[in-house]
Each structure stands twice: as C-alpha cells, then as structure tokens.
N, C-alpha and C positions, 0 to 999 in steps of 0.2 A: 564422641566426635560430632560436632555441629552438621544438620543437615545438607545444608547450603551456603558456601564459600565464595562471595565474590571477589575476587584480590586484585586491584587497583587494575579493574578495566577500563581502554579505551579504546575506544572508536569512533570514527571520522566518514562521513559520507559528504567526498566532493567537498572536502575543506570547511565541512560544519561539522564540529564536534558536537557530539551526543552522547558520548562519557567520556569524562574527562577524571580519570583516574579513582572509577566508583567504586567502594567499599563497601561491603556486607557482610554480617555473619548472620544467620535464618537459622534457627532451633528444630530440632528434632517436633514435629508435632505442632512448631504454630504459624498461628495464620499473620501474616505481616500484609500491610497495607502500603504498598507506593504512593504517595500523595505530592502531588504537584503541578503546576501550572500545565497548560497546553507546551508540549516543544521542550519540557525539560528532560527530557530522554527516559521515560517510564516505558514504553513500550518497547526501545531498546535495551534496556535493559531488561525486560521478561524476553525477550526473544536471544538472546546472548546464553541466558538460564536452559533455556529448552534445546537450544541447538540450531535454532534458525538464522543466528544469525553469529559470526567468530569475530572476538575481539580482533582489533588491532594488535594488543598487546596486555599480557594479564592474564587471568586462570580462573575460573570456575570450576569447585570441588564440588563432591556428592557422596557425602559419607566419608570423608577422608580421600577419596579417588579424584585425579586431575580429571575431569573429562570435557576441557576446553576444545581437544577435537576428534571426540567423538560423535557418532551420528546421533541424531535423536533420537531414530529406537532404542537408543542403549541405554536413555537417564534414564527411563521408567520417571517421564512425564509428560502431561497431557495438558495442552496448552488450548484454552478459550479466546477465541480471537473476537474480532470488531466484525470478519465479514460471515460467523456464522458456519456456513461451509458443509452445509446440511444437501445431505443427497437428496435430489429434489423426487428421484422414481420411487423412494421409498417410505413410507407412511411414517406417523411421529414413532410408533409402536418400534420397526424395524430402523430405526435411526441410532434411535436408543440402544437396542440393542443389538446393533454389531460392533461394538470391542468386544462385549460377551459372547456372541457366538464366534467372531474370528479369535480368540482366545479359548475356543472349544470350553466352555464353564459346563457343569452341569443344567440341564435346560430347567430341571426346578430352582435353585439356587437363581439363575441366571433371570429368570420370567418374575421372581422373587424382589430384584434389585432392581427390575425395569418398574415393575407397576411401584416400586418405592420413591422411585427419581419422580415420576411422573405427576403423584400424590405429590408428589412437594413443589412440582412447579403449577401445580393445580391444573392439569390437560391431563385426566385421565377419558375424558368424554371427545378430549380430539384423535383419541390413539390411531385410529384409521386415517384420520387424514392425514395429506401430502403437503410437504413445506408450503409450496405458494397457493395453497389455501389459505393460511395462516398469516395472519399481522405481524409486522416487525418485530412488536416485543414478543408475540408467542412464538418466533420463529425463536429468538433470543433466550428463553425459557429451553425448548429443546434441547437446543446446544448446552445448556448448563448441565441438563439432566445428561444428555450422552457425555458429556466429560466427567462428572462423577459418578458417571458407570464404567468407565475404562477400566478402572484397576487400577492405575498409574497410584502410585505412592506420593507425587508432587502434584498438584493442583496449580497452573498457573491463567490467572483469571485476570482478561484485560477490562475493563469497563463492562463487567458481566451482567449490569443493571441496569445499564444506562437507556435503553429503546422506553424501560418500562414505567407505566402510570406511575404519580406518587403513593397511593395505597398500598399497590403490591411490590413497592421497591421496599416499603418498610417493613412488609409481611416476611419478604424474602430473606432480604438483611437476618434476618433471626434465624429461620430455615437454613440458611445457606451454610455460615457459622456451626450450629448446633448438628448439622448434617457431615460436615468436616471436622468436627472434633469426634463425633461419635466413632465413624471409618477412618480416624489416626492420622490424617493427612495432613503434607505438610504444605499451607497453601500461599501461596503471594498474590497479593490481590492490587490490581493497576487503578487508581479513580485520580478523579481533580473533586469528588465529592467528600469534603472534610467531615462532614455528618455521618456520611458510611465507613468515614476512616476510624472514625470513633467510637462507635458504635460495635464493630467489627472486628478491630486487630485486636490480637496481642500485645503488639508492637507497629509502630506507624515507620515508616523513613522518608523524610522528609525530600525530597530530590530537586536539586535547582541546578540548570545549566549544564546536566552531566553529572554533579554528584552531590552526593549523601551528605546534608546540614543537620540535620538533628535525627538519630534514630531512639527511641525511648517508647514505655508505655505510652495509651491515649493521655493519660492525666500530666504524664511528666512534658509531655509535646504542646501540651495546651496550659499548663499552668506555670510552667519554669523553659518556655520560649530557647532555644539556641541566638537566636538574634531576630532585628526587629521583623524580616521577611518571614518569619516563621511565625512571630507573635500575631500579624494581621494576617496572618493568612491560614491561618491554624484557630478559627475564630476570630474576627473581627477587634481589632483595637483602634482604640486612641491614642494619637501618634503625635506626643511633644519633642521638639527639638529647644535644647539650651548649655548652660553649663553647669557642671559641677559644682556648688557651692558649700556642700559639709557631705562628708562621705565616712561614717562612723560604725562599728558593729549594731549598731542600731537602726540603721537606715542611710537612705542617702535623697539627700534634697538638690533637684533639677531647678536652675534658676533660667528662663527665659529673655531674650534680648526685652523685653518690656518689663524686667525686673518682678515677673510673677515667680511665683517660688512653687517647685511641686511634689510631694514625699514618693518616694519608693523603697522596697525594699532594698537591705545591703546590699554592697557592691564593690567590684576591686577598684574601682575608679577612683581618683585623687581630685581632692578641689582644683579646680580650673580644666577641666579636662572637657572637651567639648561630650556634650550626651545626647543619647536616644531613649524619655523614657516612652514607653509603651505600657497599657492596660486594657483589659478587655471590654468591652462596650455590656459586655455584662456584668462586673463587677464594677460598674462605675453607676452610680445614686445621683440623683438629685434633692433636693428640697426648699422649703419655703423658707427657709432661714427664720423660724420658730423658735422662740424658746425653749428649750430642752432637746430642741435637733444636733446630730451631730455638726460638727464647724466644718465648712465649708471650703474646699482647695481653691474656688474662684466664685463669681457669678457671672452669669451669662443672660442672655433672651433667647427664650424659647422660639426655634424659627418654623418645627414643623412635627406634627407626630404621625407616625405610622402605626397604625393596625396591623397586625400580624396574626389575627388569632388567638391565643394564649398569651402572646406578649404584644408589648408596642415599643417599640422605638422612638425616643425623644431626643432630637436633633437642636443642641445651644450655641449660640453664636457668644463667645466669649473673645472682647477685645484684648487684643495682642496676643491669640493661640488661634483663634481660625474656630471652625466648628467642633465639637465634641459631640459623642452622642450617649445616652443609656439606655439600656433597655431593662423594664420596668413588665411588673403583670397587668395584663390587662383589668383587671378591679382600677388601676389607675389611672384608666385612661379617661375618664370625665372629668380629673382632678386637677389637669393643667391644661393649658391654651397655649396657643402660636401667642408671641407676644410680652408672655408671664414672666419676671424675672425670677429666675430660678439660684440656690448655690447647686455645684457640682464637687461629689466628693465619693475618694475612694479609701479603703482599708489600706495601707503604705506597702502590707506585702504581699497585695494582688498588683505590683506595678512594677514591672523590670526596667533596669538600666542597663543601655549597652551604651561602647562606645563610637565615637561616629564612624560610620562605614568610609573607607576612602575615598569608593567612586561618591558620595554623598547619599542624602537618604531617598532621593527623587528616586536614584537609579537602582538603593539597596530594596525599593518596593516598588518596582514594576516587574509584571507578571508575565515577562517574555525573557 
C-alpha cells in the first residue's frame, strides 16, 4: 500500500483556489519533490498532508487509513515550516533534542541522533547556543536537524534550504537526501528550485494552479516535458510557435508563420494542426556553418554571451522566431562574438511538440 494518498483535493481560501482537485500517490520510502512557481499551492498542499490544514473536499490516506480528519499527532509526521519555530530559551543542543526526550528515547541512543543531526547541519560548535544568536540560515539548519530527529516516519520539508548560502545549499542537498533514505523516511519536499528538484527526488510533481501536470522521475520531467510550461520551467527552453507540416513515426516538423521549418521528435499531432515546439537551451548547438558541421535548423546573429562559470549562454536573434538561446562550455566562450553569424541546431529528439494550449501560449507560460 502506497505511503501517501492524495485523492482529488480541494480547497479555496476566500474564493482563491489552491487545489483544485490535486492528485498524488507518494511510495513507501521516497523522497518526492513539489516543484512550482510562487502561489501554485505547494505549501498547501504539504499542510493538507500533515493535518494543518482540511480539504474542502477529498481524502488524504497514510498507509491505507483515511486520515483526512484526523489530528496531526496521529499521522506520525513532522512538518518543516518557512517560519522555523525554534524555542528561543533553549540552546541548538536542547532544541534538538526534545522530540527525543518528550518521546522518552533512551538518553544514549537519543544524545546519539542529536550530535548526528548536528554533524550534518555542520553546528556542532554552536550547540550551546540560543536561536537568536544565530543567522537566518543557521537558525534554518536547526529546524532541519530537529525535524529529523522527531522520529516521525514522514518528513515534510517546506523550502528547507532556501535562507542558505549557495555552497552549503549544495553540500546539504546531498546530506539531506542520503540522511533520509538511510532512516527510511518518507519525505515531500516543497521548492520553486528546479536544480534541488533534481538533484534530490525520486520523483518530482510538477504543481500549477492547484494541481499536479506532470509527476515522473527527474529525467522523465525534464526530458519528455507534460506540456510546454513544464518544458521551460523544468530547465529552460526555446519556445517556437507554428504549424504542423509532416508528422510521421519518424519525427514531426514545426512550420512557422515565416515559413521556417523546425524537426522534433514524434508526435500525435496531424499536419495543419497549430504547434508548440519546445527544446532545452541545453540541447540546442550552434555553429559556423563549416564544412563537415552538422546542418543547421536556421541562422541567426549572435546578440549576447553570458559567463556563467562552467558554461556560457549564447543568446541569437533569428528572423521570423525571435531570440533563441544555447548553452555551450565554457572552453567556448572566446570562439564567438556578439554580432557573429552563427547556424542554430538541435538533435530532432531532444525537441517536444505539444499542441497549442487554448488559453494560448502567452498564458500557458506565465508563472503566476
């Protein structure tokens, strides 16, 4: 029996919906990642799981058991919130450790799992001290380390990285993970950060407007898109709008109103059928259109490059599509100029085709 059962919740606070008939099923053991914009109901949706907060209408299972309204002592879950919530009279050491002592544990076993939480949020040397001594993100470390000392069987983590430097957000990502699968936990984890959704889940759920667009591995979320809000938002894409003009088991080629032609992978679409393709800004090349290069889906001018450290970002202005971008290693970034006329091209099945959204596609990729 699945861990965690969400079955077509909703709820409405003062005539805004915030689920709008959200579906889940969450495995025994993994860690799922909520992934979605500001306001797409992630937070209520982990608070509906724990007990803080009751659907309008719908059911949340836990092991086979209704426990829509039961109190929250009863799921045997321990919920990481935004504001922390850290007893301020009591040092990091005793913060820590009281779900182990109000759960009476053994005090070696117990003193055991504290200096372990603490080692992993790297604050063994602040154990004495008192919350507001401490910095936002180490106050935010704390709170992680007492939620995975609860004992609670379900881990539910709202933006439980978010206060912290980028170094140790990447450190943790790893920690965090490896420390929840070791003690069994079943964890949901809330971010709008696609790189820790990645990185991280199991399984990612994609959440927009109240409910669940794509649930799959990282790879399947990011490589085979539900539709186009998920393709540019789940990794950056390039976003052509046109028609259909051969749609075969072999492929399917997007014709734009300026009669550019563009390949993607198969597709149920029929010629004439208005399209969305989309392709990642990483899987999309440039070149000098060289002899023995591959051939080229357009040519564009180079209007701007980004440094990024290990990669750069090369942004082309291609007439009749608007800007395209790819991103390239950095060894290549001496090798083109703002200005350079460059082809732009991609593999046919790193590029999905959907069909066009009704509200249109302005509306199907904004992030509210």
């Amino acid at each position: 029996m699945p861990e965690i059962i969400l079955d077509d919740l909703r709820k409405e606070f003062d005539g805004v919906v915030a689920a709008d008939g959200l579906s889940l099923t969450i495995g025994d053991g993994e860690y799922v990642c909520i992934l979605g914009p500001t306001g797409a109901g992630k937070t209520t949706c982990m608070r509906m799981v724990c007990g803080l907060t009751k659907p309008d209408s719908g059911r949340v299972l836990m092991d086979g058991r209704d426990v829509t309204d039961d109190s929250v002592d009863s799921r045997n879950a321990t919920m990481l919130s935004q504001t922390y919530a850290l007893f301020p009279h009591l040092n990091v050491y005793d913060n820590v450790m009281f779900a182990p002592r109000i759960k009476e544990w053994p005090e070696d076993s117990s003193k055991q799992i504290v200096r372990s939480m603490l080692h992993m949020v790297h604050l063994e040397q602040k154990a004495e001290w008192k919350p507001g001594e401490l910095s936002g993100g180490q106050q935010q470390r704390i709170a992680l380390a007492r939620a995975l000392a609860s004992g609670s069987k379900v881990l539910l983590l709202d933006e439980p990285l978010r206060a912290l430097d980028a170094r140790l957000r990447i450190n943790l990502r790893k920690e965090l993970r490896s420390m929840a699968k070791e003690m069994g936990l079943t964890c949901i984890h809330v971010t709008h950060d696609q790189d820790e959704a990645l990185e991280m889940a199991d399984k990612i759920a994609v959440i927009r407007k109240g409910r669940i667009i794509q649930f799959g591995t990282p790879r399947e979320v990011f490589e085979d898109p539900a539709t186009p809000f998920v393709a540019n938002f789940v990794g950056r894409s390039n976003v052509i709008v046109g028609r259909v003009v051969e749609s075969t088991p072999e492929g399917t080629i997007v014709e734009t109103q300026s009669g550019m032609r563009f390949p993607a992978r198969p597709s149920d679409l029929a010629a004439g059928d208005e399209a969305v393709l989309t392709v990642k800004v990483g899987f999309t090349k440039i070149t000098r259109m060289q002899e023995g290069q591959p051939s080229a889906v357009c040519v564009g001018t180079i209007e701007r490059i980004l440094y990024e450290g290990v990669t750069v970002t090369v942004e082309i202005a291609v007439e009749g599509v608007g800007l395209l971008s790819a991103k390239l290693p950095n060894r290549k970034y001496e090798e083109y100029s703002p200005g350079d006329s460059v082809g732009v091209y991609w593999m046919p099945d790193k590029a999905s085709v959907f069909p066009m959204p009704p509200e249109g596609i302005e509306d199907e990729m904004r992030l509210d």
